[in-house]
N, C-alpha and C positions, 0 to 999 in steps of 0.2 A: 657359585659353582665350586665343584672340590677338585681342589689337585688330582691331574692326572698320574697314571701311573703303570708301569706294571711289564715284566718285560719275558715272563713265559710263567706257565705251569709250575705247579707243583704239588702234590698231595701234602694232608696234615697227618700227624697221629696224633694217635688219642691221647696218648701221654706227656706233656710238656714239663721240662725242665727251666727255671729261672735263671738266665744268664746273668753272670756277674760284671761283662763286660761292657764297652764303652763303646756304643757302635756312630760311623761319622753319618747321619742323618743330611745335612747340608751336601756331603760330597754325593750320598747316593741320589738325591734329590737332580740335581744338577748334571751331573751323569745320564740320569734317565732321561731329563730333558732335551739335551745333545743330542743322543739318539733313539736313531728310530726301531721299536717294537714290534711285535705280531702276536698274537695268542686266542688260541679259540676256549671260549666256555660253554657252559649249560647254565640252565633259569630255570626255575622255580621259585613257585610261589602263588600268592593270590590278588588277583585283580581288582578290589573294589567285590569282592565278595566269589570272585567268578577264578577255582584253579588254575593257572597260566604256566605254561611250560614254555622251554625255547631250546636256541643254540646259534649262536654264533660266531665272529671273528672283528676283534679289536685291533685296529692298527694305529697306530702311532709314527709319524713321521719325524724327522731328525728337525732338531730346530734352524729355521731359519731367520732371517735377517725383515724387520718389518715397521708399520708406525702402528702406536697406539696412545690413543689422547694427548697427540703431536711429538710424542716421544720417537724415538730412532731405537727398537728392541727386539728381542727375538721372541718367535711365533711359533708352535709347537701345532699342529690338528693332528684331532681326532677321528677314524670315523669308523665306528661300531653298524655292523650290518648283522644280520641274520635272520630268522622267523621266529614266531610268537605261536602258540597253537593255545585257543579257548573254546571250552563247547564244540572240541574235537573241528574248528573250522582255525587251520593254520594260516598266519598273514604273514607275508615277510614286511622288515622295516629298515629304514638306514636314515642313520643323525651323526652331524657335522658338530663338532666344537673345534670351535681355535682359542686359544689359550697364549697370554701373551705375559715375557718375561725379562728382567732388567738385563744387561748383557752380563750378570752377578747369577743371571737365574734363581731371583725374587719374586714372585706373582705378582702383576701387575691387572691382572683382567682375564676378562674371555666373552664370546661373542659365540651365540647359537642362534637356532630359526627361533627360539622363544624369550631368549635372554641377550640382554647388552649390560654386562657386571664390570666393577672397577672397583678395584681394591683401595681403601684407606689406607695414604702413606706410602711407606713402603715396607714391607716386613722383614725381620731380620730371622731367617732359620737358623735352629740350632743347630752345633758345628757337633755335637756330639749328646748322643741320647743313651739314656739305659733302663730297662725295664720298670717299670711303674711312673718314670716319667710320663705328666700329661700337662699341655696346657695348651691354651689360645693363640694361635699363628696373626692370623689377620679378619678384617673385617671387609666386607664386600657390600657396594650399592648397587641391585641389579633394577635394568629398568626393560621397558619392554622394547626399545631401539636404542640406536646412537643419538636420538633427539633427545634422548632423557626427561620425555614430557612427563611420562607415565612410570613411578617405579614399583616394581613388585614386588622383591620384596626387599631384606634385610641378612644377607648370611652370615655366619661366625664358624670360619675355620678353625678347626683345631687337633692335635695330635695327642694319641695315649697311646704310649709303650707297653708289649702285653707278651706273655712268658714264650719260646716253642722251645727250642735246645738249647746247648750248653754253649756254642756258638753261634746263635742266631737268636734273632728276635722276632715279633711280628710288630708292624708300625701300623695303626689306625690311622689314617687320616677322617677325620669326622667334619662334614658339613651339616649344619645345621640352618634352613633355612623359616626365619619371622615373617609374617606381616608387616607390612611398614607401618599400617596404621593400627590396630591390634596388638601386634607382639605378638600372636600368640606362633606357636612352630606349626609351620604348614608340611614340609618334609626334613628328614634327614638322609643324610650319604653317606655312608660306612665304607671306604677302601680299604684292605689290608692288604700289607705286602710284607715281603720276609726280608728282614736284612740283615748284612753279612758282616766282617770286620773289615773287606777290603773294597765296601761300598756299592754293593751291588742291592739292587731293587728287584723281590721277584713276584709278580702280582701273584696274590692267594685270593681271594674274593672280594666282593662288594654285594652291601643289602642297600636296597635303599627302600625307604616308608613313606608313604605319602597319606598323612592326617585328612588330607581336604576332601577324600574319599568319603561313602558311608558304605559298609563298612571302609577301614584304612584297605590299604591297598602294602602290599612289601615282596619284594623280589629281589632273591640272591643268586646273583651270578657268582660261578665258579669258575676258575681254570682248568683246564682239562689236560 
């Protein structure tokens, strides 16, 4: 699963400036976890070959107090609602994540109606990022419940620093999810957010691609 995020709106321009500066990644991280979000976007894109438009509203709840894999840590949900419109016949939908974190606000996991994920370890965010910065956060075993009979797949989080103003940046967080038994990449998840000097996360969009389609399938939600 890829770190959540994101905590309003905001357009981009077309023109981006390379910041020279040192922004606290780990504070902003940690920050947005604590609390709780709202923001509505739009969707575009294509379904497994079929144009797909949308719109709706992401909310994000303050973290609270919870167990995960008998640990004692906090709990963050998600839950993104809206409608979908294909072949001009519109459907609405609503998906639940809970996301769970050390009381350090380290990933630790997360639990959907399709995934039961747990992170390898424990990961250490960096305390301070700057543009061109990229690398590997953590790795994730997802299975298809808490029984862990069956697992699905294999993901690798990871973060690339990428240019917008002379005081801000944009942070990718990038999920990249394997095959367990394959390897090969079945989807990725693209988050971007904009962040500040004094810590602040402000969601700019997400694509995400899913291979296992014919054709792929990829849809970018925007903030509005």
């Amino acid at each position: 699963g890829a770190c959540g995020g994101g905590g309003g709106g905001s357009s981009s321009s077309s023109t981006t400036v390379t910041s020279t500066l040192t922004f606290p990644f780990a504070q902003a991280f940690a920050d947005f976890v604590a609390n709780s979000h709202s923001f509505n976007y739009s969707m575009t894109g294509s379904d497994a070959g079929t144009t797909a438009t949308g719109s709706g509203t992401i909310f994000y709840g303050a973290a609270v107090a919870a167990t995960f894999e008998t640990q004692n840590v906090l709990s963050q949900t998600a839950i993104i609602s809206g409608t979908t419109t294909e072949n001009g016949q519109a459907s609405p939908y609503s998906v639940s994540v809970q996301s769970f974190y050390t009381t350090n606000y380290e990933p630790l996991g997360s639990i959907s109606s399709t995934d039961y994920c747990v992170v390898q370890g424990t990961p250490v965010l960096p305390s301070g990022v700057k543009v061109g910065d990229k690398a590997d956060l953590y790795v994730e075993d997802c299975y298809k419940d808490n029984t862990k009979g069956t697992k699905t797949s294999l993901d690798t989080n990871s973060y690339s620093v990428e240019a917008d103003t002379a005081s801000t940046a944009i942070v990718n967080l990038i999920s990249t999810s394997r095959s367990p038994s394959l390897g090969s990449v079945m989807s990725t998840d693209e988050d971007r957010y904009r962040i500040d000097q004094t810590g602040n996360f402000t969601w700019v969009s997400e694509t995400y691609t899913d291979y296992t389609t014919t054709p792929l399938s990829s849809l970018k939600f925007t903030a509005q």
